[in-house]
N, C-alpha and C positions, 0 to 999 in steps of 0.2 A: 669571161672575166666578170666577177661581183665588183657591182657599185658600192660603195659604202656611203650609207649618206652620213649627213654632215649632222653635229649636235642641233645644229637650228632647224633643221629643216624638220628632225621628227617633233620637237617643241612647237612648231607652229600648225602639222598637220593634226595634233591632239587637242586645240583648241577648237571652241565652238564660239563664232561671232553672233555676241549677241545683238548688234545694231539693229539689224529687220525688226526684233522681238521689242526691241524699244521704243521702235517707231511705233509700233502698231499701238504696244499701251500707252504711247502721248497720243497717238490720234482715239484712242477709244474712251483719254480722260477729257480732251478736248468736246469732244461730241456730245459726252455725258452731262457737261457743265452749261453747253450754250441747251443742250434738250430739256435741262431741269425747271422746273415751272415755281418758284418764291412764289407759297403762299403767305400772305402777313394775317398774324392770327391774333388778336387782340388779351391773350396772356390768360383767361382763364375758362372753365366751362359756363357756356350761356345755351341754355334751350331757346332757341327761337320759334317765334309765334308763327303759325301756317297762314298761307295765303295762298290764292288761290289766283290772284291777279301778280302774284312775285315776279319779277323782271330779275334780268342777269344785271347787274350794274359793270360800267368798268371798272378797271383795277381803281382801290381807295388809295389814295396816300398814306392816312392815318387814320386808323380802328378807335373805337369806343365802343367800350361796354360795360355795360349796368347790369349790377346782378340780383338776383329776389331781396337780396338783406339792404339793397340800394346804395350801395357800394360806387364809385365809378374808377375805371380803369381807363387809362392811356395809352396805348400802344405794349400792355402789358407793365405798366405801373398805375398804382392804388395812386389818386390824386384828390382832390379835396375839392367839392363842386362847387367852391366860389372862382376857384382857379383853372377850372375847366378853360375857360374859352379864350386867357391867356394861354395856356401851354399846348392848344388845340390848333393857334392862331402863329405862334412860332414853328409848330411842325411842316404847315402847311403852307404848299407855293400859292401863287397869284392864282394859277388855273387847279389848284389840286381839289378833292375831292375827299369828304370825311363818312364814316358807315358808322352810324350807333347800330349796335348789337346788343336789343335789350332783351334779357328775360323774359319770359312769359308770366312767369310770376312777378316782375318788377310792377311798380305803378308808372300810371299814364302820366301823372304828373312830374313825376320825376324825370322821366323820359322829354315830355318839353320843356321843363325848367334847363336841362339839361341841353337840347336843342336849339331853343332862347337864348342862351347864352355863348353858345359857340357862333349864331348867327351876328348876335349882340358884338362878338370879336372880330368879324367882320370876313367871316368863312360862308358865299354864297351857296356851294354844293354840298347839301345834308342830306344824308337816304338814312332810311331804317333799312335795315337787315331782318329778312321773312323767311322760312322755307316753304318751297311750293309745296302747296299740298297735291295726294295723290291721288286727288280725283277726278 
């Protein structure tokens, strides 16, 4: 005797469950997300000056950079260097920590007027930004 199967029965063996394949791409977005490394990059191109003594700093809070035309930048906003060490001093927590990133062509003055004033707003952790050199 032939079985006949039933309308459902051939409807369900013609599908392909895709649950496993789902699982797999939430667990492969998951992993991607907590593996990915935020760099905070201070908004425009700056050549930094080599050192030879350059240290790895930890993570900054909030970037600064100055650029040859003497420009200053905030976290990727053009701001106005009387108002530096207000809007330096709002970014930044109790413990946080600020990186100027100045040009090699910028001036030195500009760079501690610049400094001065974010200290002056009452931000104790200031680094310059160097790249090691490779010697």
């Amino acid at each position: 005797m032939r079985r006949r199967r039933s309308g459902s029965d051939a409807g369900d063996a013609g599908e392909v469950n895709l649950t496993p394949m789902l699982d797999v791409v939430f667990i492969m977005l998951i992993f991607f997300i907590v593996t990915t490394s935020f760099i905070k990059e201070s908004g425009i191109e700056i050549q930094r000056p080599e050192s030879s003594a350059a240290s790895p700093q930890p993570e900054a809070q909030v970037m600064v950079a100055i650029t040859p035309e003497g420009a200053v930048w905030v976290d990727g906003q053009p701001i106005d260097l009387h108002r530096v060490g207000d809007e330096v001093a709002g970014l930044v927590s109790n413990d946080g920590s600020v990186v100027i990133q100045a040009d090699r062509d910028s001036t030195t003055g500009l760079l501690i007027e610049v400094m001065d004033r974010i200290r002056e707003a009452g931000v104790a952790q200031v680094a310059v930004a160097a790249s090691r050199s490779r010697s």
